[in-house]
C-alpha positions as CSV (number, residue, x, y, z in Angstrom):
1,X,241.8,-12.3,47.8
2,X,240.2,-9.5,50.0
3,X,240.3,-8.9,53.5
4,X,236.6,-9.5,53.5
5,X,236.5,-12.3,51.6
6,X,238.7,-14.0,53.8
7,X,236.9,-12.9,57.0
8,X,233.3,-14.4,55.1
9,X,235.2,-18.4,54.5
10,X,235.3,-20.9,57.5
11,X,238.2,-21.6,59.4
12,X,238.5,-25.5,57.8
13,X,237.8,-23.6,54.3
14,X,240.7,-21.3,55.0
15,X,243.5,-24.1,56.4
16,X,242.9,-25.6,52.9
17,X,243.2,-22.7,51.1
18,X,246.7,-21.9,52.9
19,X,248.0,-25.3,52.0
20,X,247.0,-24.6,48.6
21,X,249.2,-21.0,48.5
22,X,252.2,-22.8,50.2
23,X,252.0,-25.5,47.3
24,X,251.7,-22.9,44.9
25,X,254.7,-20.6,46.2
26,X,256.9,-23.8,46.3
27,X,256.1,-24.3,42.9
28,X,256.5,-21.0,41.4
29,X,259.9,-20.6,43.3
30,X,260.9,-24.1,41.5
31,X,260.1,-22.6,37.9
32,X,261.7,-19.3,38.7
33,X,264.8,-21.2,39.4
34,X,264.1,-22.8,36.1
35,X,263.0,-19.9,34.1
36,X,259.8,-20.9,33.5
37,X,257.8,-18.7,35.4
38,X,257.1,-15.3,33.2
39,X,254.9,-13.3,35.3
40,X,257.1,-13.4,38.8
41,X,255.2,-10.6,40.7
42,X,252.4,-13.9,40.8
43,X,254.7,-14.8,43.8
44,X,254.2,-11.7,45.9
45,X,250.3,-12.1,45.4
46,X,250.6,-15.8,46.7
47,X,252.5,-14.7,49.5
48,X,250.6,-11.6,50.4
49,X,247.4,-14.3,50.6
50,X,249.3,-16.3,52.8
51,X,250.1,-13.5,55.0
52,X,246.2,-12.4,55.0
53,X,244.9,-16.0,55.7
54,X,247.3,-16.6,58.7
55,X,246.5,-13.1,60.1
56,X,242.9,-14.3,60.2
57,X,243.6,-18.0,61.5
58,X,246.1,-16.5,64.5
59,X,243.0,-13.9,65.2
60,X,240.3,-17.1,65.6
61,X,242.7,-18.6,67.8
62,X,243.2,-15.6,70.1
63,X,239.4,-14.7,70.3
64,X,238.8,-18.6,71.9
């Protein structure tokens, strides 16, 4: 996900998506652990998407 993509969804739209990363990062840490997870640099996407989605939630909440 972009910057500008993330800027362009809605603040309920975006909560959702975040609890969708977090359920996807505590799932591909459970099948590294398990070697069953190939691809592992899928894990610093997810988290890099997390980091952008919270930087825009935490910048809604300081504008208000």
């Amino acid at each position: 996900m972009d910057i500008k993509e993330i800027k362009k969804i809605s603040k309920k739209e975006l909560k959702m998506r975040l609890t969708e990363k977090r359920s996807k990062l505590r799932k591909f840490k459970f099948d590294v652990e398990s070697r069953h997870l190939k691809n592992v640099r899928a894990i610093r996407k997810v988290k890099k998407d997390i980091a952008r989605i919270s930087t825009i939630l935490n910048k809604a909440k300081k504008i208000k």
